[in-house]
Each structure stands twice: as structure tokens, then as C-alpha cells.
C-alpha positions as CSV (number, residue, x, y, z in Angstrom):
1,X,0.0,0.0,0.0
2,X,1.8,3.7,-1.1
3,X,2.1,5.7,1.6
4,X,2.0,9.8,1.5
5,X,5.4,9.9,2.5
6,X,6.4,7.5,-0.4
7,X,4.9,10.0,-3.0
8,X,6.4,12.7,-0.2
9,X,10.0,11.4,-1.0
10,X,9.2,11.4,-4.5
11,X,8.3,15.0,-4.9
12,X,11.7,15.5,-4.0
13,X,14.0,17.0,-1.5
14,X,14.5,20.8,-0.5
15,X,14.5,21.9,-4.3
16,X,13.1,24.8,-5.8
17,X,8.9,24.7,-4.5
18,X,10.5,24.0,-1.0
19,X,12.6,27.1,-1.2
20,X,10.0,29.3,-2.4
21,X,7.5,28.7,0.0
22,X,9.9,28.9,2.6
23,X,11.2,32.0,1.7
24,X,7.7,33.3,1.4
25,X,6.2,32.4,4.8
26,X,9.4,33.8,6.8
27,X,8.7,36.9,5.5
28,X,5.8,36.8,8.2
29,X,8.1,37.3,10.8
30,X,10.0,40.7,9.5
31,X,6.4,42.7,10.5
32,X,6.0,40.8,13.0
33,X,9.1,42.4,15.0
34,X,8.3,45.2,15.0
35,X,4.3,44.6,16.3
36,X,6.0,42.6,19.5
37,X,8.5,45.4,20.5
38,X,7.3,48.6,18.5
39,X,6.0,50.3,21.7
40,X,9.5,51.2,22.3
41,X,9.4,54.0,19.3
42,X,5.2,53.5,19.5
43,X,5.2,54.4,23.3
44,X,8.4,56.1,23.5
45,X,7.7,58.6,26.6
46,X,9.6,61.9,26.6
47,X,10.6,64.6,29.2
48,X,7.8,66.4,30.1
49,X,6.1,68.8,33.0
50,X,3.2,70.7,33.7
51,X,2.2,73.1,31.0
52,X,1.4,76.6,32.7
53,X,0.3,79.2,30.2
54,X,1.0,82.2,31.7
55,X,5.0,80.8,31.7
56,X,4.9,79.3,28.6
57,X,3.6,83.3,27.0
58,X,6.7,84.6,29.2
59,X,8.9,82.3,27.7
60,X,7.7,83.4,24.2
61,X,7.8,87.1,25.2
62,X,11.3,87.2,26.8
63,X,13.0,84.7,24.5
64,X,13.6,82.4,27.5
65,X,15.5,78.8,26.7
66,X,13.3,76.1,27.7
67,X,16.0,74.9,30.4
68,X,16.1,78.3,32.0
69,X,11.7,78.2,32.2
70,X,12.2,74.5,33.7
71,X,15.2,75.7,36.4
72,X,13.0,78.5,37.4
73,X,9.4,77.9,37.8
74,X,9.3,73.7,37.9
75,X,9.5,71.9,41.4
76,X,12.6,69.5,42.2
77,X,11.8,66.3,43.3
78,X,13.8,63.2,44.7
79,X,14.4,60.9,41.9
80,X,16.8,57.8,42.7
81,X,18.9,59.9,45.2
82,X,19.0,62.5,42.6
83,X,16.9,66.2,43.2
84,X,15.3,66.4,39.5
85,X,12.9,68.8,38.1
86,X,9.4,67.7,38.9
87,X,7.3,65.8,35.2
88,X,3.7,65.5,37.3
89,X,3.9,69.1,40.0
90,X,3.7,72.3,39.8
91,X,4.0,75.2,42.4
92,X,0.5,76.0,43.2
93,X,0.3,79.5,43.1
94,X,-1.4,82.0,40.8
95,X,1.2,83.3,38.2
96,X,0.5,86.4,36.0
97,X,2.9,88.5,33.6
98,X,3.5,91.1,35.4
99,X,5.0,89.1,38.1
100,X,7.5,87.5,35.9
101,X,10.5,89.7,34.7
102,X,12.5,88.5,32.1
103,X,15.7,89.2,33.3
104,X,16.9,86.0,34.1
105,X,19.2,86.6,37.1
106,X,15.6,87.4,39.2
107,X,14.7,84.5,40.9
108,X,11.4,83.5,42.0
109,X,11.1,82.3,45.1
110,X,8.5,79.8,44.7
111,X,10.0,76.9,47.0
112,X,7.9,77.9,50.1
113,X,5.2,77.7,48.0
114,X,2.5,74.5,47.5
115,X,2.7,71.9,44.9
116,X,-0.4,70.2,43.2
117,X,-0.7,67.9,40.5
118,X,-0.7,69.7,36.3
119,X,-3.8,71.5,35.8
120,X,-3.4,72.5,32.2
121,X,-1.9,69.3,30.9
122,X,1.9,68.7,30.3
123,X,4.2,69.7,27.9
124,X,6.7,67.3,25.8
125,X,10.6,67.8,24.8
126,X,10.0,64.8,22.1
127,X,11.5,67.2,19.2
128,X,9.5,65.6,16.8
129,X,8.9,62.1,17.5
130,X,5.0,61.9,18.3
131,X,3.8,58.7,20.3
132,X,0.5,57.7,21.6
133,X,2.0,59.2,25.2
134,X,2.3,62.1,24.2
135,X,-1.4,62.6,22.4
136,X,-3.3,60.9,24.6
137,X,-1.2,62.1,27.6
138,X,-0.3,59.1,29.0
139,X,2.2,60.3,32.5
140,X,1.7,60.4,35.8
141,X,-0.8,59.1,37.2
142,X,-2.3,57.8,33.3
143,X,0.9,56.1,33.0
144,X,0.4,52.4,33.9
145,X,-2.1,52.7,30.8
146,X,1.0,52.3,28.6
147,X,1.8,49.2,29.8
148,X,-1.8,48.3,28.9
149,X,-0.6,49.0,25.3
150,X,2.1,46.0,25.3
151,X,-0.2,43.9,27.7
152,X,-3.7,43.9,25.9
153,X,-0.7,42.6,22.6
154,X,-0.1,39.4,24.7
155,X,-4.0,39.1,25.4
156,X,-4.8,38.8,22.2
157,X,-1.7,36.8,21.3
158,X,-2.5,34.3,23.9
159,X,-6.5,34.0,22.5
160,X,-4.7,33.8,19.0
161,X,-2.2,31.3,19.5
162,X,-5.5,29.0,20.7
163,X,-7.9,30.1,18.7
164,X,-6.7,30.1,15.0
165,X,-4.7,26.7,16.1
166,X,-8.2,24.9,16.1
167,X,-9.7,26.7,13.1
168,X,-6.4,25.6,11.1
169,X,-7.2,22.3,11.9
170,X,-10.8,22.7,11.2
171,X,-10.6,24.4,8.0
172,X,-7.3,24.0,6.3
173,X,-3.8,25.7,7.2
174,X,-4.2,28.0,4.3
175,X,-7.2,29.2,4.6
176,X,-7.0,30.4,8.4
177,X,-3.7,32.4,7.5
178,X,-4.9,34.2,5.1
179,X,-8.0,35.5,7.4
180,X,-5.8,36.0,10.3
181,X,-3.5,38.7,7.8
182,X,-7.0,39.8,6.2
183,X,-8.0,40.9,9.6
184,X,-4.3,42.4,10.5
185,X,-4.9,44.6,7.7
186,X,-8.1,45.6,9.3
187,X,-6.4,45.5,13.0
188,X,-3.9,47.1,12.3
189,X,-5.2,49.9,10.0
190,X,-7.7,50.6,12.9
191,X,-4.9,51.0,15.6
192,X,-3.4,53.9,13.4
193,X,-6.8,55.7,13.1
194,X,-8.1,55.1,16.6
195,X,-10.0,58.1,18.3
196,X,-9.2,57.3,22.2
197,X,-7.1,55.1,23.6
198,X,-9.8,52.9,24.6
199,X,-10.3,52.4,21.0
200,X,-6.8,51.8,21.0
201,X,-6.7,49.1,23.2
202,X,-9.4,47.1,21.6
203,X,-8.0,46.8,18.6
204,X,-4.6,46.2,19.9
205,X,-6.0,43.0,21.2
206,X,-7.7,42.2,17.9
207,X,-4.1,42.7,16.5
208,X,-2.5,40.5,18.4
209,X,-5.6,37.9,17.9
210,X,-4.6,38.0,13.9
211,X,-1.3,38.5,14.0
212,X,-0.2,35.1,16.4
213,X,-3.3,33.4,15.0
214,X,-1.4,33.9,11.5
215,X,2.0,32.9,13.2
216,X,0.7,30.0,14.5
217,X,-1.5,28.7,11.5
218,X,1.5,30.1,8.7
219,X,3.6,27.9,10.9
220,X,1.8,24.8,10.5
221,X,1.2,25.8,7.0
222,X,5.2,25.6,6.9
223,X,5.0,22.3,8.3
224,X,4.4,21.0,5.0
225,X,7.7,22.4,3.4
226,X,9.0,20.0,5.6
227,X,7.2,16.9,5.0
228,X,8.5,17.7,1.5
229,X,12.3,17.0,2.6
230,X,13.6,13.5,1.1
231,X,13.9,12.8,5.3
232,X,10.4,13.7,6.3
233,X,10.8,16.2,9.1
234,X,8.7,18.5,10.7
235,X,11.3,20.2,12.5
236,X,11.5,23.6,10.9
237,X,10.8,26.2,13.7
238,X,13.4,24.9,16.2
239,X,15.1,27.9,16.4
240,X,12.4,30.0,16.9
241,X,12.6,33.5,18.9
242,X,9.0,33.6,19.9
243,X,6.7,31.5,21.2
244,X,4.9,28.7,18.5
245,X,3.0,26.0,18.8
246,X,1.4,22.7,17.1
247,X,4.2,21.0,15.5
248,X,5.6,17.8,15.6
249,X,9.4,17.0,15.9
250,X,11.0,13.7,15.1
251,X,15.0,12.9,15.3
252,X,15.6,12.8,11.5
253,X,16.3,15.3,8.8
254,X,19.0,17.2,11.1
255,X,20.9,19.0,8.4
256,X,17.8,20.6,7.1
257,X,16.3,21.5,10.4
258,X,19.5,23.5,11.8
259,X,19.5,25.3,8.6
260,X,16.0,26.1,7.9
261,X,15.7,27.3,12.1
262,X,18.9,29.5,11.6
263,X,17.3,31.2,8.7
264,X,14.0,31.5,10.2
265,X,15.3,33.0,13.0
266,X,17.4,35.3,11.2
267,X,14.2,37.2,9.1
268,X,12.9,38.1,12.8
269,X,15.9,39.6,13.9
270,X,16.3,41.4,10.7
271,X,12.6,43.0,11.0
272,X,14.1,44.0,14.5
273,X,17.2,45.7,13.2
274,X,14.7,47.5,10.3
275,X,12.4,48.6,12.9
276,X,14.2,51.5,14.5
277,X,15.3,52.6,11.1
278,X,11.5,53.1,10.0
279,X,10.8,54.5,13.0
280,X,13.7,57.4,12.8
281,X,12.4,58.6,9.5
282,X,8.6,58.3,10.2
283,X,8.4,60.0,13.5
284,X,4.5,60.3,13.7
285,X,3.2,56.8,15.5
286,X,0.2,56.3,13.7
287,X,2.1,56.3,10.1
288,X,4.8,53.8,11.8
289,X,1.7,51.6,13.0
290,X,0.2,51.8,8.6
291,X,3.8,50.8,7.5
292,X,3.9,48.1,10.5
293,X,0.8,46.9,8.8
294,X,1.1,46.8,5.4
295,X,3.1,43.4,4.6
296,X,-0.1,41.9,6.3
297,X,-2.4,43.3,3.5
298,X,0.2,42.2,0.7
299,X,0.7,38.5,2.9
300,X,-3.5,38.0,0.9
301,X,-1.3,37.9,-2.0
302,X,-0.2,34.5,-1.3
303,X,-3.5,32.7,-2.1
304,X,-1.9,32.5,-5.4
305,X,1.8,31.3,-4.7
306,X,1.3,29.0,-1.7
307,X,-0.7,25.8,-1.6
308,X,-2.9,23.7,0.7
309,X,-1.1,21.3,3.6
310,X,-1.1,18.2,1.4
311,X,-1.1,16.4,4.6
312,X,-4.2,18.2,5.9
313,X,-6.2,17.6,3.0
314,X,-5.2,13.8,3.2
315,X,-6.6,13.8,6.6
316,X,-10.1,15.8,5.8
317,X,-10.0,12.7,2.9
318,X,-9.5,15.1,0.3
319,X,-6.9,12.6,-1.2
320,X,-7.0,13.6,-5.3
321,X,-6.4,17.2,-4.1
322,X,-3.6,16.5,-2.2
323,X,-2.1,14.6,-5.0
324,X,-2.4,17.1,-7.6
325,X,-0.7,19.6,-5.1
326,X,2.1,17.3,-4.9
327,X,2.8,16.6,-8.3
328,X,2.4,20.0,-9.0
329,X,5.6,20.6,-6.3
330,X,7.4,17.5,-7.8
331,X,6.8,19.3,-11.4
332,X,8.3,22.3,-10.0
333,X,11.4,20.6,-8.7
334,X,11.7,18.6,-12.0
335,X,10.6,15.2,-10.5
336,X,8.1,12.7,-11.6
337,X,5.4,10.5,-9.1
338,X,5.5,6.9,-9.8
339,X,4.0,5.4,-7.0
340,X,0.7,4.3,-7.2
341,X,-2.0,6.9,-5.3
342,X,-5.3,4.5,-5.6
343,X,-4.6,3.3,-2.1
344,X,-3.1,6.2,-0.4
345,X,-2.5,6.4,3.6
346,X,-0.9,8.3,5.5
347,X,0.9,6.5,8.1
348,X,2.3,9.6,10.1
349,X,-1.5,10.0,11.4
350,X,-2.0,9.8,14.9
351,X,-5.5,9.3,16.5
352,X,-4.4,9.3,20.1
353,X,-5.9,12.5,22.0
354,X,-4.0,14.2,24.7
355,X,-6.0,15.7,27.7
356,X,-4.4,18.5,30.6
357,X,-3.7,15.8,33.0
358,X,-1.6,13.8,30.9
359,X,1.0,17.0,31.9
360,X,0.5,16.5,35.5
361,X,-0.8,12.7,36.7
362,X,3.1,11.8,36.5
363,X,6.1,13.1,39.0
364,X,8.4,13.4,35.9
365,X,5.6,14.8,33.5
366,X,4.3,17.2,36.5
367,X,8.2,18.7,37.1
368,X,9.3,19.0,33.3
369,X,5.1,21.0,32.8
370,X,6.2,23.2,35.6
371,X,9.8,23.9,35.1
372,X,9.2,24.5,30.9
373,X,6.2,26.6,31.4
374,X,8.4,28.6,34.0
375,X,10.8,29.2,31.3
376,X,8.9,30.0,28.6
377,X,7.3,32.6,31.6
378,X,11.1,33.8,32.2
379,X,12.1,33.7,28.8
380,X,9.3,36.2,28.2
381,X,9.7,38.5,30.5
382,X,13.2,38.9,30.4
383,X,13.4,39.2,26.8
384,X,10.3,41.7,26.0
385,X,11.7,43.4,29.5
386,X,15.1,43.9,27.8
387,X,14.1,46.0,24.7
388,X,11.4,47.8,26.3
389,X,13.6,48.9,29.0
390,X,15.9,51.0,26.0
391,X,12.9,53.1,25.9
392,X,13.3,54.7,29.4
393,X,17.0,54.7,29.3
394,X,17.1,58.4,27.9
395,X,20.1,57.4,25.2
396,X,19.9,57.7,22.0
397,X,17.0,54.6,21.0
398,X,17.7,54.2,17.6
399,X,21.2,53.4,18.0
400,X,20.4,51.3,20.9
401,X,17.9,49.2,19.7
402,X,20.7,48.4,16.8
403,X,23.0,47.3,18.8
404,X,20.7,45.5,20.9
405,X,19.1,43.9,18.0
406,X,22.6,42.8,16.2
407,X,23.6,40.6,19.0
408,X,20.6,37.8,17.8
409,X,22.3,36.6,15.2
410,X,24.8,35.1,17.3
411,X,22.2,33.0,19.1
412,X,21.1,30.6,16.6
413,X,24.8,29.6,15.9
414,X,25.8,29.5,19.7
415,X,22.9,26.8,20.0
416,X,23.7,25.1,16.9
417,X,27.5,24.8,17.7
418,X,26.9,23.0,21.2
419,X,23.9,21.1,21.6
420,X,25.7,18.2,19.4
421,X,28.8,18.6,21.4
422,X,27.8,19.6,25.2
423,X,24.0,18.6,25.1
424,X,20.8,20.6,25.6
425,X,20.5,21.2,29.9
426,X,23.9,22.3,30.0
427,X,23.9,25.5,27.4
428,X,20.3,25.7,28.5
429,X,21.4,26.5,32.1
430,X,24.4,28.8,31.3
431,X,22.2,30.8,28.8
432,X,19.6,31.5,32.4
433,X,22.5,32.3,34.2
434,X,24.3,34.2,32.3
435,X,21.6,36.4,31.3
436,X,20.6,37.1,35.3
437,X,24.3,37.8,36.2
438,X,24.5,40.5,33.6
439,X,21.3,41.9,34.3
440,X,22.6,41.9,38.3
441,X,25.9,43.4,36.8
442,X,24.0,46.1,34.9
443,X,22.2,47.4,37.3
444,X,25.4,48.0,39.7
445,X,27.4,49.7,37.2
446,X,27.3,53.3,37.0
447,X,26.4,55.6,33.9
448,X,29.9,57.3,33.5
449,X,30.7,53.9,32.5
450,X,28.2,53.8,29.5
451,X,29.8,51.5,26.9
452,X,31.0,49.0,29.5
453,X,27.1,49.2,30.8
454,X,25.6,48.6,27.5
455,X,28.5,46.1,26.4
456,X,26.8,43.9,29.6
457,X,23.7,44.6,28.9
458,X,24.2,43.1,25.3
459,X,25.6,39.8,26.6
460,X,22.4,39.6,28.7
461,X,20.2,40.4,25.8
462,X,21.9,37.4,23.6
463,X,21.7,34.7,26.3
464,X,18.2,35.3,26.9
465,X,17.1,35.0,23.1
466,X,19.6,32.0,23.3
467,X,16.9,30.1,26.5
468,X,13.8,31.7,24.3
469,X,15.3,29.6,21.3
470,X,16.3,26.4,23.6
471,X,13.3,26.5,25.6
472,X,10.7,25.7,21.8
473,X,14.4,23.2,21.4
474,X,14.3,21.4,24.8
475,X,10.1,21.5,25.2
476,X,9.6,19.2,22.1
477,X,12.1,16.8,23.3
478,X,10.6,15.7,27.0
479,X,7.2,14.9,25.8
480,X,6.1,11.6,24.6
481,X,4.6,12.2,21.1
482,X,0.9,11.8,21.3
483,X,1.1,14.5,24.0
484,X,4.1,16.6,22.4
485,X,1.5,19.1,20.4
486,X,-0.7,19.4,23.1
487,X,2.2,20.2,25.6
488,X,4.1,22.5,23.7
489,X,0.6,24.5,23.3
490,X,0.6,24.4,27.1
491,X,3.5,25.4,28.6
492,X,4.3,28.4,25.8
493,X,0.7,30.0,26.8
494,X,3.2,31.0,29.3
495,X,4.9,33.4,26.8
496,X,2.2,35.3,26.4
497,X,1.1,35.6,30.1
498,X,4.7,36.7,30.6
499,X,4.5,39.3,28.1
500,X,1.2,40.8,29.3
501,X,3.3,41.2,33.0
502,X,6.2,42.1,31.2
503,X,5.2,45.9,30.7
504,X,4.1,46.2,34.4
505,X,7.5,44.9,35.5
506,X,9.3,47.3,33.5
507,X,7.8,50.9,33.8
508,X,6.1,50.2,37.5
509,X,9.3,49.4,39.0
510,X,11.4,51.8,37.0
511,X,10.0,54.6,38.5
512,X,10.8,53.6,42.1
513,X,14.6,52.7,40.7
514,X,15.6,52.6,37.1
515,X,17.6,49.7,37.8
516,X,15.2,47.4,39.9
517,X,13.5,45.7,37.2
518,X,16.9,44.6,35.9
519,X,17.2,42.7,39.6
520,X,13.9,41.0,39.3
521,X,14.6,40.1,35.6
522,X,18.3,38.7,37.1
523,X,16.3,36.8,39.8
524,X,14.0,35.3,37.2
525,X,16.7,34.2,34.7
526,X,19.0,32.7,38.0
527,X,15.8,30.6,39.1
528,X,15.2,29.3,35.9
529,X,18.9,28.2,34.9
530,X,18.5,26.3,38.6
531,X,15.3,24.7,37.4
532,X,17.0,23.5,34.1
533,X,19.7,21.6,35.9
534,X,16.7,19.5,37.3
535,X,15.6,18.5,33.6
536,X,17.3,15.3,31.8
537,X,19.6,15.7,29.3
538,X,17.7,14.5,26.0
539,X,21.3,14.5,23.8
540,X,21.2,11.4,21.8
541,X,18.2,9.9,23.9
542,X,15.5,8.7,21.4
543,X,12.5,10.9,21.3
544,X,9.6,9.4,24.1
545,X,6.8,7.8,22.8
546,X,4.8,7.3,25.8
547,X,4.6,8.5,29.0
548,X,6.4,5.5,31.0
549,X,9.7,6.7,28.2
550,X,9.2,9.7,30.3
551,X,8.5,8.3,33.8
552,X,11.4,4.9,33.2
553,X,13.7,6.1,30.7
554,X,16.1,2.9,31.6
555,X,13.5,0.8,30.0
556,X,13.2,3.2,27.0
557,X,16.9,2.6,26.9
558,X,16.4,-1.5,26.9
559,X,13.8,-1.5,24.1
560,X,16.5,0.5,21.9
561,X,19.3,-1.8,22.8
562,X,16.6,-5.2,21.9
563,X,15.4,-3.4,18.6
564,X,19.2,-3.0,17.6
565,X,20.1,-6.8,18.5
566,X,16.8,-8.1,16.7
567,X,17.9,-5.5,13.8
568,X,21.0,-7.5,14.0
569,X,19.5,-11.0,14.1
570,X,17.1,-10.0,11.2
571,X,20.3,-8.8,9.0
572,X,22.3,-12.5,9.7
573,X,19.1,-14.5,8.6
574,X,18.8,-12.3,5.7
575,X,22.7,-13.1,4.6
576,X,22.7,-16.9,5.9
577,X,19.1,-17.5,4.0
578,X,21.3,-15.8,0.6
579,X,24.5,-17.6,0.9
580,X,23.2,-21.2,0.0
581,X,21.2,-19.9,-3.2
582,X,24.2,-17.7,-4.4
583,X,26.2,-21.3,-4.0
């Protein structure tokens, strides 16, 4: 009987179809960069203080420079040890023209007087750039709505992630991508003309509905590329920066997977290195957001240059459709289909169904559920705390963000270059670690010491996108396979409930210390490297199959050594039975 993975291997291997639809769907994840961290430029929060008419026509009148207005009429305040001028007071007294000279050697003597909140609104030193904060005057006491910005994101990322997952099963891989970029067109186009920022926020977590509901179901869309290698395997998103789910890993095809990942990976870390360049030339937010958006509307274009999940069509019994797809690929790749397709089957299906408790009924199951979803929690946290913190640093952010965004690369390749030669836990572990001690490090080191502080910062930023990449790596490999779908799905939901805590982290603690989120991002990382050490190392183990692989591994071990020796035994009775006819 002909398998789908005998016509599969006819089709051929990675040839020219594979390489265009690959090349196609990771162009998803260059927009998609800069919708997961664009609130740096998006949300970017200037100097600011109270806006006090009467001043600001003295200031006009008399030619005043804006720091001489500030050192005379705004209140210091205590800021980290530091006596700053006030963003959210003013003196509360009743100012009028006359009052005011404009020589500016007169000093007013307004520090016996009151302080009360801004009563005209504020005014912003953002020379030029225009974010959301500053329209909708998001400070003070309005600023924990800005982290509502990042956290309604992850909402509607986590609702996504589940959501589209189901309706790509239910109604074909293709189809649900290309409604989840049809309504990020929509989304997205709405963020950029929204009235309020209650508006705002609603269709931010539409946005983040389509836009990981279109990761997730252009992923498993992907999958198919790699049921088309000569090896079969559905490996392809290894190396993944953020989050994914729904795919199924199997120890074959290596050479293809590492490559494929390290590409993959690469097209998000580019979008993150073209991001601050867009955002330096198109200062206004909303026109950022429309740019943000457009690949989305052009993604519709690929209802005409990428096909159907052969495999998914198989299993909806939609068999001539997903043979004329495939020979259609083997045409492309100048190969011909001999096999014969009246009987087809497809013998990677799997009918077993996973439930929540086959996570947790188990002690080994339970810890490895509770120590992955802590790191994908971490991983997270740290990371989306990381670039959202060079928003509040007060540097120059486009030149930061670069730097920040260049050290990626190097994460792909680090993992690729030792988890043949050292194993998966160890790297894993060193990645947590390192990344807390340099967030620890960065905090103590002072600001006269600025490239030494952001040189440490950087090793931080690329060990934690090195545990974001090994977490997707490590997750796949400690679940049996019936469950390994279902369990992945699990434990990253985790990601996105990081990132919707991730903002409040970030800009709530900053504003008691500008360093103290970097100590609970530190404490985070250091907890999770010590969690690692508890997993098993999965280097050269075989993949589980079942849950007692998981629970008794020494037995997994046993059936391996018996299927070798019958292997063995099935080779001699093959060459013994030969010998007497070739005699």
C-alpha cells in the first residue's frame, strides 16, 4: 500500500517549491518584529512637565530657553537619590505677567510655596517624534495605561495562539492564515486611526488575535515544506525567537532542520534591526503603525503562490487534491510520481488525543510541565523586558535598539555549535544564568561607565534570546509524542502571560529605581537556569513515545538496545538464507 510519505520522498528533496514557499512564509516574521516590540518607538515617553500658560507666553515674550523656564518655575523632586525637576507638579500659586520679569538673574522664590498635581496638561521635549503618550497624555498618574498598550498585545496573542490553532485544523492551514492577515490589515489599519485610547486598546488585542493566529497557522502551513524534505521532518521552527506551537518533531532530517531554524530566525531579527530605522524617518506613530501593517495586507497575495497542507487535505480525505498539489511541487522541482496513489494512507496520522492531566498525573511529567512553562514565563519576561527597557534609558534609542538587535544573530549559531557537542541542559542553564548575572551586573554599574554598561547589557540580551530559542528546542524533546502538540501549546501560553506582565515589570518598578526591574529580571533568569539543571539531558536519547519513556527512561533505553540486536539478528538470517542460493 503507497504511503503519503512515499509520494512525499518522491516529490523530492528541499529543491526549488520548498525554497520558495519557505522564503515566502518567513517573510511573516519581519512585520511581526516590530508589532512585538514597537512600543519602544510606539510608546516612546519623553521629558515632560506641567504646561502653565501664563510661563509658557513669558517664555515666548522674553526669548527664555526652555532649560532656564524649567530651572525657574518647575519643582525638584527626589528621583533615585537625585533632586530632578518635577514631570507631574507644579507650584501651586497663581502666576501672571507682570510678576514675571524677564531678566533672568531674578529668581522666584516659589520653593515655600505649595505643589499640586498639572492643571493645564503637560508639555513634551520629544522634538518631533509623536507617540500615543504624548497625544493621549499618557504620564503620571495615566501612566500604567502604557503598559496596557504592550499587555492587551499578549491578550490577544494568547487567545490567537488557541484560537486560529483549532480553526487551522478545522478548516485548512491556508485558509486560516490568510483571514488571520485579512483581519491584521483591518487591525492594524484601525490601531493607526483610533480616536481614544480605549479604542486603541481594543483593537490592539484584535491585532494581536490575527497577528499570532497567523504565526501559528502560517507555521503549521510551513510544516508541510518540511514533510517535502527527502527525510520527512517537521522540525522547521526549532530555532524560533518567539513562542509557537502545534508542531511535531522527530529525530531525522538534522541537516535541514538547523539550517532552515537559523534562517528562520534570522528574518525576525532582521525585521528588528529595520524597525528602529523606519521609526527614525517616520516619526508620527500612527504612520509607523500603517507601515507596521502593510506586509499583512500584501501576505493575501499569497493565495496565489502557496498551496494547501497536502497532509491536511489527506486527513479531511481530500486525497486527489492532495495529490495534484504534490505533483504539482514534484513538477516544480523537476521530478516525476510513480508510486501508485489509488490506495493512499498516511501513516504519520495519529489518532491518540491528549488531555491537561496527561501533563501532571506523572512526578516526571508534572516537574518537566512546571519547570518548561516557568521558562517560557522567564524567557518572556526577560526578553520583552530587555528592549522595552531602551525606551526609558534616555540614550539615543535608535542606536540602541541596533546594537541591541545585532547581538541575535549570534544566538542561533551559539545553539547550533553546542547542543551536538555539550547537550541541551547544560547551554540551556548557562544561557539563564548568564543572562541574570548580567542583568545583576548592569544594574550596579554606573552611567559614567556607558559602553561598558551597554556592552553587559548586550551579553544579557543574547543569552536570553539564546533560552527563548532552547526552551521551543528542549520543550519538544521531554514529551512523549501523542502529547508533544498538546504540551508544547501548554507550557508556551506561558509566553504570552509573561509578556502581558512584562510591561508592568518594566515601567512600574522603574519609576521607584531605574535599575530594579533589571534585579527581578536577574532573579528570574538565575531561578530558571537552577530549574534547568533538574531537567534530563535529551542528547542522543531517542525521542519518548509514551509516558512511562518519560516516567522509566532505563526501560526506553532497553527496548532501543533489543530493537538493535533483533535488527541484528534480522540482517544474519537475511545473509545466511542468501549464501546457499548464491552457491
Amino acid at each position: 500500500m503507497t504511503t503519503f510519505d512515499d509520494i512525499l520522498e518522491e516529490a523530492g528533496k528541499f529543491g526549488r517549491c520548498q525554497k520558495r514557499i519557505f522564503a515566502l512564509l518567513c517573510m511573516v516574521s519581519m512585520p511581526w518584529a516590530g508589532i512585538y516590540v514597537g512600543i519602544v518607538f510606539q510608546g516612546y515617553t519623553p521629558e515632560h512637565w506641567c504646561r502653565q500658560p501664563t510661563v509658557q507666553q513669558q517664555r515666548e515674550a522674553c526669548g527664555w530657553t526652555l532649560q532656564d523656564t524649567i530651572r525657574k518655575t518647575v519643582p525638584l523632586v527626589n528621583v533615585s537619590g537625585e533632586l530632578q525637576p518635577s514631570s507631574c507638579l507644579q507650584y501651586d500659586v497663581e502666576l501672571n505677567q507682570s510678576a514675571l520679569s524677564c531678566e533672568l538673574s531674578q529668581e522666584f522664590n516659589f520653593s515655600q510655596s505649595p505643589t499640586s498635581s498639572c492643571k493645564h496638561g503637560w508639555e513634551y521635549d520629544y522634538e518631533g517624534r509623536q507617540s500615543f503618550v504624548t497625544e493621549f497624555d499618557l504620564v503620571c498618574s495615566d501612566a500604567w495605561l502604557v503598559d496596557m498598550y504592550q499587555a492587551t498585545l499578549n491578550v490577544g496573542f494568547l487567545i490567537g495562539s488557541i484560537a486560529i490553532g483549532y480553526l487551522a485544523d478545522r478548516f485548512g492551514r491556508k485558509l486560516s492564515f490568510l483571514m488571520s492577515n485579512l483581519l491584521n490589515g483591518i487591525a492594524g489599519i484601525l490601531v493607526a486611526v483610533a480616536p481614544n485610547y480605549v479604542s486603541l486598546l481594543v483593537f490592539r488585542t484584535l491585532y494581536g488575535f490575527g497577528v499570532k493566529g497567523g504565526w501559528v497557522a502560517g507555521y503549521v502551513l510551513k510544516r508541510r515544506l518540511s514533510e517535502l524534505f527527502q527525510d520527512k521532518q517537521e522540525e522547521t521552527q526549532e530555532q524560533l525567537v518567539h513562542a509557537v506551537v502545534h508542531f511535531d518533531h522527530r529525530d531525522r532530517g538534522v541537516e535541514f532542520r538547523r539550517t532552515v531554524g537559523v534562517v528562520y530566525q534570522m528574518f525576525f531579527s532582521v525585521g528588528i534591526l529595520i524597525l528602529p530605522l523606519l521609526a527614525y524617518y517616520i516619526s508620527n506613530w500612527r504612520w509607523l503603525q500603517v507601515v507596521i501593517t502593510v506586509p499583512y495586507i500584501l501576505f493575501l497575495s499569497y493565495y496565489w503562490f502557496i498551496p494547501e497542507s497536502p497532509r491536511w487535505l489527506l486527513s479531511q480525505n481530500k486525497k486527489e487534491k492532495a495529490v495534484k498539489i504534490t505533483e504539482a511541487m514534484a513538477k516544480e522541482n523537476g521530478m516525476t510520481l510513480s508510486k501508485k496513489i489509488e490506495n493512499l494512507t498516511d501513516d504519520n496520522a495519529d489518532s491518540t488525543t491528549a488531555s491537561f492531566m496527561d501533563l501532571i498525573r506523572t512526578p516526571k511529567m508534572r516537574k518537566h510541565t512546571f519547570i518548561l512553562s516557568y521558562n517560557w514565563f522567564t524567557s518572556a519576561v526577560v526578553y520583552q523586558g530587555l528592549i522595552m527597557r531602551l525606551g526609558i534609558l534616555g540614550g539615543n534609542v535608535y542606536i540602541d535598539f541596533l546594537i541591541s538587535g545585532l547581538v541575535e544573530f549570534p544566538a542561533a549559531f551559539l545553539i547550533i555549535f553546542t547542543i551536538e557537542r555539550i547537550g541541551r541542559r547544560l547551554p540551556f542553564a548557562t544561557a539563564n544564568f548568564v543572562a541574570g548575572a548580567s542583568c545583576f551586573i548592569t544594574a550596579c554599574i554606573p552611567d559614567s561607565m556607558f559602553w561598558f554598561k551597554t556592552a553587559v547589557a548586550c551579553i544579557g540580551r543574547l543569552c536570553i534570546t539564546v533560552t527563548f530559542e532552547m526552551v521551543v528546542f528542549v520543550n519538544t524533546e521531554l514529551y512523549p509524542t501523542f502529547v508533544r502538540n498538546f504540551g508544547v501549546s501548554v507550557c508556551s501560553t506561558l509566553c504570552d502571560v509573561g509578556g502581558i506582565v512584562a510591561p508592568f515589570l518594566l515601567y512600574r518598578l522603574a519609576v521607584i529605581w531605574l535599575e530594579l526591574p533589571l534585579i527581578i529580571f536577574g532573579s528570574l533568569a538565575v531561578l530558571a537556569g537552577a530549574l534547568v539543571l533538574l531537567l534530563p539531558e535529551t542528547r542522543g536519547v531517542p525521542l519518548p513515545d509514551t509516558i512511562d519513556d518519560i516516567e522509566f527512561p532505563e526501560r526506553m533505553k532497553e527496548k532501543e538496545q533489543n530493537g538493535h540486536l533483533l535488527d541484528l539478528l534480522s540482517t544474519n538470517d537475511v545473509t545466511n538464507n542468501k549464501t546457499p542460493a548464491a552457491v
